[in-house]
Backbone bond lengths (Angstrom), bond angles and torsions (degrees), N, CA, C in turn:
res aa  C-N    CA-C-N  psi(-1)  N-CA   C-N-CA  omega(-1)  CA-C   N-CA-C  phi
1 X - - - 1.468 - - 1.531 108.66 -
2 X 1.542 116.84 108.25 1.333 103.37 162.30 1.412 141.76 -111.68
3 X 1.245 142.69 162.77 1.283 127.33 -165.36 1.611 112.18 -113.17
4 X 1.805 94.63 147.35 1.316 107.84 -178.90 1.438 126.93 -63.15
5 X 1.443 108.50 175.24 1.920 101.41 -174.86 1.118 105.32 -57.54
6 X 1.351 128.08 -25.70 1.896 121.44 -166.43 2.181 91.84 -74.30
7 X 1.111 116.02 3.67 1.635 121.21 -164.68 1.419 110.05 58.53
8 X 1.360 136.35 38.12 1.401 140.65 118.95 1.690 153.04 -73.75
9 X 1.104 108.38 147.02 1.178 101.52 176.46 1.456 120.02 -85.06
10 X 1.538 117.34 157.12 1.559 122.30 -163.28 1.668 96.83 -64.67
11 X 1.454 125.88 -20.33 1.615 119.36 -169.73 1.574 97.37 -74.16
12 X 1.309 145.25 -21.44 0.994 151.22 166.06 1.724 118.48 5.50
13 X 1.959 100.46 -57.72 1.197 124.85 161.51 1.374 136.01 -64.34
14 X 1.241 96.52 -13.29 1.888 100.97 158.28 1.637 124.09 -65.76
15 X 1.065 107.98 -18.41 1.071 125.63 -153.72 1.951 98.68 -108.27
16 X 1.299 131.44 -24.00 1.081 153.02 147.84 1.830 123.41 -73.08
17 X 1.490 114.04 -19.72 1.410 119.92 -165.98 1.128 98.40 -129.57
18 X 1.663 144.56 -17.59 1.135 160.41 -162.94 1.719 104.14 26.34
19 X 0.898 111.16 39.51 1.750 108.42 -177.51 1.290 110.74 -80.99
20 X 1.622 126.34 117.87 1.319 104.57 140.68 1.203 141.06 -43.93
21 X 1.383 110.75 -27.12 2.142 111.89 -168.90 1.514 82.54 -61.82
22 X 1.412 130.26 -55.15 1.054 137.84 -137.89 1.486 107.59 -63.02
23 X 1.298 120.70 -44.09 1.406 147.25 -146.09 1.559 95.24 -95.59
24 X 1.449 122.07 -25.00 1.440 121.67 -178.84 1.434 122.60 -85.98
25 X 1.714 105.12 -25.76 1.105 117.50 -176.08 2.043 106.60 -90.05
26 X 1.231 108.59 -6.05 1.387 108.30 164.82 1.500 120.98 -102.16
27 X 1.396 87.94 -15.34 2.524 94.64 179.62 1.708 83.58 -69.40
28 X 1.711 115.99 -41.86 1.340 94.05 -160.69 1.509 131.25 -80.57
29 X 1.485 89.60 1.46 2.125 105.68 -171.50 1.638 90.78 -77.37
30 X 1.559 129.43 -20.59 1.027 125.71 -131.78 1.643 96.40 -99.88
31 X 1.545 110.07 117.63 1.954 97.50 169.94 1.448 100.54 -59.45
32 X 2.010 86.21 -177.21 1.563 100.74 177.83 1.356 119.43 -109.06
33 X 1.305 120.28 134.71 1.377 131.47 -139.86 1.469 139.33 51.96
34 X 1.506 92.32 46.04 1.800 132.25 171.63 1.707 88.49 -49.40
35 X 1.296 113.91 145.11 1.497 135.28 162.67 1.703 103.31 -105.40
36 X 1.259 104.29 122.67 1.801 104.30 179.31 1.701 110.19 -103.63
37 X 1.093 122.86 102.10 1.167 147.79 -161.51 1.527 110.35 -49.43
38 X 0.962 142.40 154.61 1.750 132.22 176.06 1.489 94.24 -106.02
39 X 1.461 105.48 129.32 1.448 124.77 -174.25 1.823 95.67 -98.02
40 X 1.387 83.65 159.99 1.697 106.02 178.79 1.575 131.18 -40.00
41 X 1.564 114.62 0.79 1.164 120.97 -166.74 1.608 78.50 -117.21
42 X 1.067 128.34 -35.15 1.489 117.35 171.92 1.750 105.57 115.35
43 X 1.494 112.78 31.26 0.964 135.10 -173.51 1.637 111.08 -142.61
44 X 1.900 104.08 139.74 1.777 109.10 157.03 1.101 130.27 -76.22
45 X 1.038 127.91 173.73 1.650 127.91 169.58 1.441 87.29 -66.12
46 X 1.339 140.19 -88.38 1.615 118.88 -158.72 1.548 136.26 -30.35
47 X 1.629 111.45 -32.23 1.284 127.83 162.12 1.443 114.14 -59.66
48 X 1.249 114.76 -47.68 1.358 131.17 -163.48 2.035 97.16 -61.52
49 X 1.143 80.27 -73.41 1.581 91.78 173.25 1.759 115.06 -49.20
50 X 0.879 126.05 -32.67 1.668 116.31 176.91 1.749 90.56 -81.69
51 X 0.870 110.05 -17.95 2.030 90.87 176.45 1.532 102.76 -79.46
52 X 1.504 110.26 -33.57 1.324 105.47 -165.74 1.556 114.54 -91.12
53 X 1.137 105.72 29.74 1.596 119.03 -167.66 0.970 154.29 35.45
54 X 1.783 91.14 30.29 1.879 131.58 -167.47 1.557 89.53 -88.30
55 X 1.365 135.34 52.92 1.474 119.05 162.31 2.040 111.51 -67.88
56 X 1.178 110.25 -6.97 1.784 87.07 156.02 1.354 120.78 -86.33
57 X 1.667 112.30 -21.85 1.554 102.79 -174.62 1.906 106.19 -70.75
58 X 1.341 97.44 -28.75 1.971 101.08 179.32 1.097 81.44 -49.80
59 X 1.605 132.28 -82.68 1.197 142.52 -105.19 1.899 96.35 -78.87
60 X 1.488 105.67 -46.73 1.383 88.74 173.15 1.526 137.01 -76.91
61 X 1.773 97.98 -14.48 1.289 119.03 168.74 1.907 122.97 -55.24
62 X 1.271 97.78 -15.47 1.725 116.59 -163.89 1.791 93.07 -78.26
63 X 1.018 128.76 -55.51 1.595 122.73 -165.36 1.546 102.96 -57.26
64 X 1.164 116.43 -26.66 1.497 111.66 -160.60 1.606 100.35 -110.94
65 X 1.289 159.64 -20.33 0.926 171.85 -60.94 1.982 90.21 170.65
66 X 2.048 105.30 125.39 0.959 124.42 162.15 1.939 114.02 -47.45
67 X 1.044 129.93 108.83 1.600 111.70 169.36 1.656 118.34 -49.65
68 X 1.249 120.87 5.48 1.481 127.67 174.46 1.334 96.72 -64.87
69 X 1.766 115.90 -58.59 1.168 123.54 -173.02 1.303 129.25 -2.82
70 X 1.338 88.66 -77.26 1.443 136.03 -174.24 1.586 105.22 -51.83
71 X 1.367 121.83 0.56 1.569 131.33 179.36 1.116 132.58 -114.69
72 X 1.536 107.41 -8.58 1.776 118.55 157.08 1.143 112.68 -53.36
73 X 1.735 103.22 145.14 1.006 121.54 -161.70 1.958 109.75 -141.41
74 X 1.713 83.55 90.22 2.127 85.12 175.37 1.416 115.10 -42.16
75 X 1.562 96.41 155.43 1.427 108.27 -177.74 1.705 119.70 -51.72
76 X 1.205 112.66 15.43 1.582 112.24 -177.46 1.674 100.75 -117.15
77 X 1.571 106.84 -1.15 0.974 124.29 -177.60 1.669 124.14 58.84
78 X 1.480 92.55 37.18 1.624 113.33 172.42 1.140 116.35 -77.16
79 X 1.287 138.81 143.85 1.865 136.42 144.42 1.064 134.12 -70.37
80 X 1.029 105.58 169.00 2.092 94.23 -170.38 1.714 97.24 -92.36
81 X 1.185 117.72 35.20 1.764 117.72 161.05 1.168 98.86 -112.12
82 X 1.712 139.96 -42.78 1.320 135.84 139.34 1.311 118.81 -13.13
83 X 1.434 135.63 -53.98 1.738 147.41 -165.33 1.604 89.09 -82.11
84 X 1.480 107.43 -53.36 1.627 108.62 -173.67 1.671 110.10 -45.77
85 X 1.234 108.51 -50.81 1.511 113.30 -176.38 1.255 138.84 -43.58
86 X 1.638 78.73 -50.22 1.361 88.71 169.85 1.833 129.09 -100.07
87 X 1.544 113.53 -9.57 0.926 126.68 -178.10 1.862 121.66 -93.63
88 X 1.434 100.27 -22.84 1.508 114.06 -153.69 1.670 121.27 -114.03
89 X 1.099 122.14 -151.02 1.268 113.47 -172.99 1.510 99.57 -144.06
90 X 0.850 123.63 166.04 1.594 152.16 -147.41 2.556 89.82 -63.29
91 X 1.291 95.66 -44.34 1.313 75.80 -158.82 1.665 98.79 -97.74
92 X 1.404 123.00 13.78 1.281 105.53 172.78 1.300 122.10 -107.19
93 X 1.875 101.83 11.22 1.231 107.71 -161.43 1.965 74.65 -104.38
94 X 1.336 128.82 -35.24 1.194 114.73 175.79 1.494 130.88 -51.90
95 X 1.406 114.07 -46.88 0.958 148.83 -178.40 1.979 97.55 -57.73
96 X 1.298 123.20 -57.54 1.638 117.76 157.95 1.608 103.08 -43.06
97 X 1.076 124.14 -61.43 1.771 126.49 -166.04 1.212 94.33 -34.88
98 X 1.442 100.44 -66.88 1.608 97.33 -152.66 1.753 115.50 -76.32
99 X 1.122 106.80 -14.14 1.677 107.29 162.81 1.209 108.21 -77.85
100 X 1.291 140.93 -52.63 1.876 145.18 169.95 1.237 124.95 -126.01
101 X 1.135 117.87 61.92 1.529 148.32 154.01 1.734 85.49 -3.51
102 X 1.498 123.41 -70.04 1.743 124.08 -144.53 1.630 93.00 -75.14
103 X 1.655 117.72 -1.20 1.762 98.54 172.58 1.644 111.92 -83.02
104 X 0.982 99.26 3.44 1.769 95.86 174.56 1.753 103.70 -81.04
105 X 1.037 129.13 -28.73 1.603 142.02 -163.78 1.983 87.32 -93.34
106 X 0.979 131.73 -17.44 1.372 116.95 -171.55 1.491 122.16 -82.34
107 X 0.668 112.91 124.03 2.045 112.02 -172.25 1.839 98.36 -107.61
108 X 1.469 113.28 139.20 1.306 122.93 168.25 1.726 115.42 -70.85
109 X 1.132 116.98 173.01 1.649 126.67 -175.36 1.348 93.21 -31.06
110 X 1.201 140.97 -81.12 1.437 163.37 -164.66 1.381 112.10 -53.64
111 X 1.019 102.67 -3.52 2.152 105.72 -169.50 1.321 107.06 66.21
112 X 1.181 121.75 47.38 1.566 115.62 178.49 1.519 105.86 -108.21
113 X 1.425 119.24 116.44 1.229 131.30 -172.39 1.227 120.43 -89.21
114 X 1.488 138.77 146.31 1.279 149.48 171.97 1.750 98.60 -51.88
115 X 0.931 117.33 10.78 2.013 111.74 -165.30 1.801 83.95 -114.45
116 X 1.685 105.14 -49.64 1.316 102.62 -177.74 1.813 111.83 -60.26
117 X 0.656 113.55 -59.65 1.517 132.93 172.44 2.108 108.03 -32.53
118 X 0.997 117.93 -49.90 1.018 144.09 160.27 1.653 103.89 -38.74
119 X 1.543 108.82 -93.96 1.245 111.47 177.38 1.341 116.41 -43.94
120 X 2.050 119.80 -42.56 1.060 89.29 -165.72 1.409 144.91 -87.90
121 X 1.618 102.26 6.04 1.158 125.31 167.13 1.166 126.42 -102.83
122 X 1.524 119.61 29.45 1.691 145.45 175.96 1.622 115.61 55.07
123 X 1.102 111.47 35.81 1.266 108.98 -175.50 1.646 119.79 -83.75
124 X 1.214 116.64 53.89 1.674 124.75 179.13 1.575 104.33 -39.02
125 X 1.388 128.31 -71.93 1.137 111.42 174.02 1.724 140.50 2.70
126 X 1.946 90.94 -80.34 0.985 110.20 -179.90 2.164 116.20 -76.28
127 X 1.140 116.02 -24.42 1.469 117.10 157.24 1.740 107.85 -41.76
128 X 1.258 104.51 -58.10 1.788 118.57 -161.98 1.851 92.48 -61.78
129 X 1.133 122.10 -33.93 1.033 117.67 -167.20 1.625 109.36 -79.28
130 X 1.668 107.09 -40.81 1.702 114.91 -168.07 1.918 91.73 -69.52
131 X 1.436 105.61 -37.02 1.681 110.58 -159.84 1.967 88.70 -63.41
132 X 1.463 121.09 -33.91 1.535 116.19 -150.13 2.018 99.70 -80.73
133 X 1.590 96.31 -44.92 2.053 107.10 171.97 1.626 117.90 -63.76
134 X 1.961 107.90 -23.61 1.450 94.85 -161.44 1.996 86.35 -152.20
135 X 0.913 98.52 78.94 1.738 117.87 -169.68 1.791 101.15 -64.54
136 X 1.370 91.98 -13.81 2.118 80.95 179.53 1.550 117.39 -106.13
137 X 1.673 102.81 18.37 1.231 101.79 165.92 1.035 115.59 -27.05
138 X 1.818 130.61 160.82 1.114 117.25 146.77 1.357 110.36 -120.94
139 X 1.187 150.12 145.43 1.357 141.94 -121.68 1.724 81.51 -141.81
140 X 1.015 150.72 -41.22 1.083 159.01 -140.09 1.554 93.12 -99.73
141 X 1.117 152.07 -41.43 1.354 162.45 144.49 1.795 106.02 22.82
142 X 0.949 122.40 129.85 1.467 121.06 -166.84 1.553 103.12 -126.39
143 X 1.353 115.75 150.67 1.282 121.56 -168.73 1.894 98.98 -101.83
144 X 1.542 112.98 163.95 1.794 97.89 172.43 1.322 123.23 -57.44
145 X 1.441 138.95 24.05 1.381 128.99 178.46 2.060 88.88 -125.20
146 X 1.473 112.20 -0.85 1.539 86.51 167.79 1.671 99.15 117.73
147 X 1.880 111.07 -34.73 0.980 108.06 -172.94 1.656 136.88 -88.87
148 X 1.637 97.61 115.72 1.803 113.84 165.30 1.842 112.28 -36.56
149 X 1.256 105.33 150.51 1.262 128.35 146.94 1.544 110.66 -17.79
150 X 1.654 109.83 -68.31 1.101 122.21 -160.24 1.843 112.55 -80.64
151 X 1.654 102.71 -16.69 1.534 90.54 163.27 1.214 121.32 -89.23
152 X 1.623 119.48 -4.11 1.543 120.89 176.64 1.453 106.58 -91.32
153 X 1.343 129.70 1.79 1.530 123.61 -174.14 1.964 99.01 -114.41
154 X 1.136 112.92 -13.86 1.326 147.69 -156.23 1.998 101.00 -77.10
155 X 1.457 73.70 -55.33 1.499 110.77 -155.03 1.695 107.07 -71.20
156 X 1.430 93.61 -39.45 1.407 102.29 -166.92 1.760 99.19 -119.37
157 X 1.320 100.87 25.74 1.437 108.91 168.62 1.737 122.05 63.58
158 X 1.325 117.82 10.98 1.193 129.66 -163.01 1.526 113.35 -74.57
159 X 1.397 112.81 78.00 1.401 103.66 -175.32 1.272 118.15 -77.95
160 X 1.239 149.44 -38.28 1.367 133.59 163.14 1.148 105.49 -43.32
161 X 1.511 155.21 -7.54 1.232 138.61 172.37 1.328 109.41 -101.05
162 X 1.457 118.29 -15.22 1.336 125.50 -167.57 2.061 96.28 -101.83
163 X 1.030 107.28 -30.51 1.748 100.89 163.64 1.654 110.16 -88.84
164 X 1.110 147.11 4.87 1.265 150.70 91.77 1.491 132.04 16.55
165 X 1.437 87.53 -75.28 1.735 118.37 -164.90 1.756 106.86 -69.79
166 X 1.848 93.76 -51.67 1.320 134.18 -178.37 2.143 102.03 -42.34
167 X 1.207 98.50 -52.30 1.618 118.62 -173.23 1.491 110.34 -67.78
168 X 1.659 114.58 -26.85 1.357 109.87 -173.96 1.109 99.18 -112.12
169 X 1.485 139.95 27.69 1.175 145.53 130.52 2.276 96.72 83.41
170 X 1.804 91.86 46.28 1.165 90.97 171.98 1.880 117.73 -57.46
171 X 1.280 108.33 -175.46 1.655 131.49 168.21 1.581 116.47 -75.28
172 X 1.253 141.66 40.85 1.296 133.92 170.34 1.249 126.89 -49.11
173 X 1.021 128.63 17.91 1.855 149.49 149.75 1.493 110.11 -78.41
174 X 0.925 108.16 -27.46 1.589 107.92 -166.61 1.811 119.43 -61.01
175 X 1.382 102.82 118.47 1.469 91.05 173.24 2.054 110.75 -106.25
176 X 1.173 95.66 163.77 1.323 119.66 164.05 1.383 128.80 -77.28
177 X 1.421 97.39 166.01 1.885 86.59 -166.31 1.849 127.22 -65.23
178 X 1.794 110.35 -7.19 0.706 147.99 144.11 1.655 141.65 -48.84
179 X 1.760 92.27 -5.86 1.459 108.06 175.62 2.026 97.95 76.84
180 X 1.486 103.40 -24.13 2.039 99.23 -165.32 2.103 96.63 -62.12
181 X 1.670 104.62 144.28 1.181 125.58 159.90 1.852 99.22 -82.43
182 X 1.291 102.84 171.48 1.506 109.59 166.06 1.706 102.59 -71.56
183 X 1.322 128.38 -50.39 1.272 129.39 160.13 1.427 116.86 -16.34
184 X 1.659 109.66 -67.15 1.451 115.85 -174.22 1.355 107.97 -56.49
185 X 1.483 148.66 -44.68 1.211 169.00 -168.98 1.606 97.25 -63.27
186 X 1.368 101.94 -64.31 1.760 106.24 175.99 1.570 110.15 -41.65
187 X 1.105 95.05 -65.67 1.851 97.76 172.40 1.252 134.12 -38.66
188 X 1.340 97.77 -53.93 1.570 131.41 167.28 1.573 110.55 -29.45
189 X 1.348 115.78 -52.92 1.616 132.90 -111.51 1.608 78.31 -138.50
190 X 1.444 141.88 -28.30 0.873 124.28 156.59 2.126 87.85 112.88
191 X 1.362 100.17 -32.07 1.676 94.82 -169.72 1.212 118.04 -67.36
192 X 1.401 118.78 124.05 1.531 121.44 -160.01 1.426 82.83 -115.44
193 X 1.312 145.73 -31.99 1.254 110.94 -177.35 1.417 112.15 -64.60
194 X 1.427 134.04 -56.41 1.338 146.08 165.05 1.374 109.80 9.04
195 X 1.769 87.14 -75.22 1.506 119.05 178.91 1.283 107.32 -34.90
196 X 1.553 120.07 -76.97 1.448 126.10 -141.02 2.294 90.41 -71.74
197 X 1.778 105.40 -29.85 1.424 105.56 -179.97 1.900 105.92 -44.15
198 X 0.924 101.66 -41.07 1.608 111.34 -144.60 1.811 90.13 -86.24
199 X 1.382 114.36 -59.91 1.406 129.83 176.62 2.076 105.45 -30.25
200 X 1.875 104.56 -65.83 1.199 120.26 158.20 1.526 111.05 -16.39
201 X 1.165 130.19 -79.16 1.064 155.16 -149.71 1.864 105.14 -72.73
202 X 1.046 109.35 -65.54 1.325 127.01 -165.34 1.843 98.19 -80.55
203 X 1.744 150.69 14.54 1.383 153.11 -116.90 2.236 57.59 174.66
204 X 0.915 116.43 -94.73 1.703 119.86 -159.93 1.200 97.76 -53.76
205 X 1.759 137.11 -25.46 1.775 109.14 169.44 0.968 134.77 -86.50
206 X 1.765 106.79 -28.33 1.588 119.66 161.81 1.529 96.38 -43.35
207 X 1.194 128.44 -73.20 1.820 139.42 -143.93 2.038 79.85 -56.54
208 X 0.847 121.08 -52.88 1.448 117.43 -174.78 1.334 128.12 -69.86
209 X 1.033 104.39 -26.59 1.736 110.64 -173.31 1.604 95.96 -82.31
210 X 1.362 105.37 -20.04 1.636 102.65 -151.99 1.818 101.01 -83.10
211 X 1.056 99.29 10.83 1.665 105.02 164.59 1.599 106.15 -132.41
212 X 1.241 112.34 -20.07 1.601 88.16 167.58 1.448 123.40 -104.79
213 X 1.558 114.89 -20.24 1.193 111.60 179.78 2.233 104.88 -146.31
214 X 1.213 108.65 77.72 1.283 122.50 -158.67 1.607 98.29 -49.46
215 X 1.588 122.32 -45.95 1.552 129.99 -172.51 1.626 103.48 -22.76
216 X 1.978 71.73 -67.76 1.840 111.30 -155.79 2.119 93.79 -43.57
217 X 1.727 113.10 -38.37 1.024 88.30 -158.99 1.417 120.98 -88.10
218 X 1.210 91.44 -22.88 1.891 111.71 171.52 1.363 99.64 -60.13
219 X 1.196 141.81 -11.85 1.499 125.82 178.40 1.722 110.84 -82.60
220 X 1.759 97.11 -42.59 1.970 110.72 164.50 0.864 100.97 -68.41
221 X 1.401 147.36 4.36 1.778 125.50 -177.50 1.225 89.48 -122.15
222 X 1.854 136.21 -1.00 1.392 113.24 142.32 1.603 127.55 -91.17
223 X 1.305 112.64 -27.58 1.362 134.63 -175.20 1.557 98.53 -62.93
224 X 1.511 133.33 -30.97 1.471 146.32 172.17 1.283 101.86 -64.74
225 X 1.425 101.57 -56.84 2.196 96.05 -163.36 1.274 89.30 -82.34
226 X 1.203 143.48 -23.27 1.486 122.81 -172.24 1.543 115.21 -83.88
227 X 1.569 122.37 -13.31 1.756 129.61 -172.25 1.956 85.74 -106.86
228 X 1.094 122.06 4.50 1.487 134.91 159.22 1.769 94.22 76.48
229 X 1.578 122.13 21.54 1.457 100.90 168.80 1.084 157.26 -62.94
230 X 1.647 109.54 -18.37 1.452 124.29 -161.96 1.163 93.95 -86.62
231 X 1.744 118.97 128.51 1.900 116.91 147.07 1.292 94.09 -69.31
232 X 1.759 100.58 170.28 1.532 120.62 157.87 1.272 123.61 -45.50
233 X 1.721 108.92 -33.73 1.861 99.20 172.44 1.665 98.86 -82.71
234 X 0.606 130.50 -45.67 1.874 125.72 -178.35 1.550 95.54 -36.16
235 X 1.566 118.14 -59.70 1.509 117.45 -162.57 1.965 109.74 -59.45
236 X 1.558 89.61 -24.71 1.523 102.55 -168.87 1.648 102.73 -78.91
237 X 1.354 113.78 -35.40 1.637 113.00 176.14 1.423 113.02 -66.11
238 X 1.864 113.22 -23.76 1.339 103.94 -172.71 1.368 118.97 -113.22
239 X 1.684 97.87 36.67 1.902 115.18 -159.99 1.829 111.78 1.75
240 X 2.158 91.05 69.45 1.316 91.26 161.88 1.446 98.42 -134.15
241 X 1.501 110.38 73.36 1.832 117.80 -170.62 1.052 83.60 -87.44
């Protein structure tokens, strides 16, 4: 596939005509193990197409398609498992895994990870799936401004990603470069379910730690009164009146 002086490719117009006839008669010009070139916007046709919500044209586009492809990287220096995340559905983001397993490990300019991306567009599903192929995720992973998993699922209110997070016994202490907890963000952001998810959670590890590891919990029973969470019954559940 090569691209025109504007640095596009001639499929350009699929994307303007949305035709299948159209789209069949170019899968078929196409050899096998075609390399799809990154056009001038700093994007492939496969990327292009998961924005444009052609996940059958990817999907049939994948047999014939160089696995290089699949390694462009937009000017924000995202991958198209990044686009998947947020654009796609549970099996096309698998279906990348198992062709390039190492794009899950890739972070954009910013350190923004395919894990963040994940959460922050609530995709529990597909987490359960990356956590079940590659179990040493680390979910806690912070982007260059400071921000966890849990302030990008937080943020954008994503509670199936945030009872997710909750299960693998993420870091809800964690602040950002901004000094913000996921708490502060909850507040912020107006999302009280979030909030009360995360609150839940972090009220049940103190109560737990506080027989197996008392330090660990006295450090959440300051990190609590200091992000101002505990009511008087919270303090009363965690007989720290």
């Amino acid at each position: 596939m090569e691209l025109n002086q504007d640095g596009n490719s001639s499929w350009a117009i699929l994307f303007e005509k949305r035709s299948d006839e159209i789209f069949q008669l170019c899968k078929n010009s196409l050899d096998k193990n075609t390399f799809l070139p990154r056009e001038k916007d700093g994007k492939n046709f496969l990327q292009k197409a998961l924005e444009a919500n052609e996940s059958d044209w990817f999907q049939e586009l994948m047999p014939l398609v160089n696995k290089e492809s699949l390694f462009n990287l937009n000017e924000d220096g995202k991958s198209i498992l990044h686009i998947a995340a947020a654009y796609s559905e549970e099996e096309i983001v698998e279906r990348i895994l198992e062709a390039k397993p190492e794009l899950l490990n890739h972070v954009s300019k910013n350190k923004y990870s395919p894990l963040h991306t994940f959460c922050e567009y609530d995709q529990a599903k597909i987490c359960k799936l990356v956590n079940k192929k590659f179990p040493n995720v680390d979910w806690d992973t912070k982007d260059t401004d400071g921000n966890s998993c849990l302030h990008y699922a937080v943020e954008n209110d994503a509670t199936q990603a945030i009872e997710f997070l909750i299960s693998e016994k993420v870091d809800c202490t964690l602040l950002n470069n901004e000094g913000d907890s996921a708490f502060a963000i909850a507040v912020r952001e107006k999302n009280h379910h979030s909030y009360k998810l995360i609150k839940t959670y972090l009220i049940e590890e103190i109560l737990f730690k506080k027989e197996s590891n008392p330090p660990l919990a006295e450090n959440w029973i300051q990190f609590g009164k200091s992000q101002n969470i505990f009511k008087p019954e919270d303090l009363a559940q965690l007989k720290i009146l």
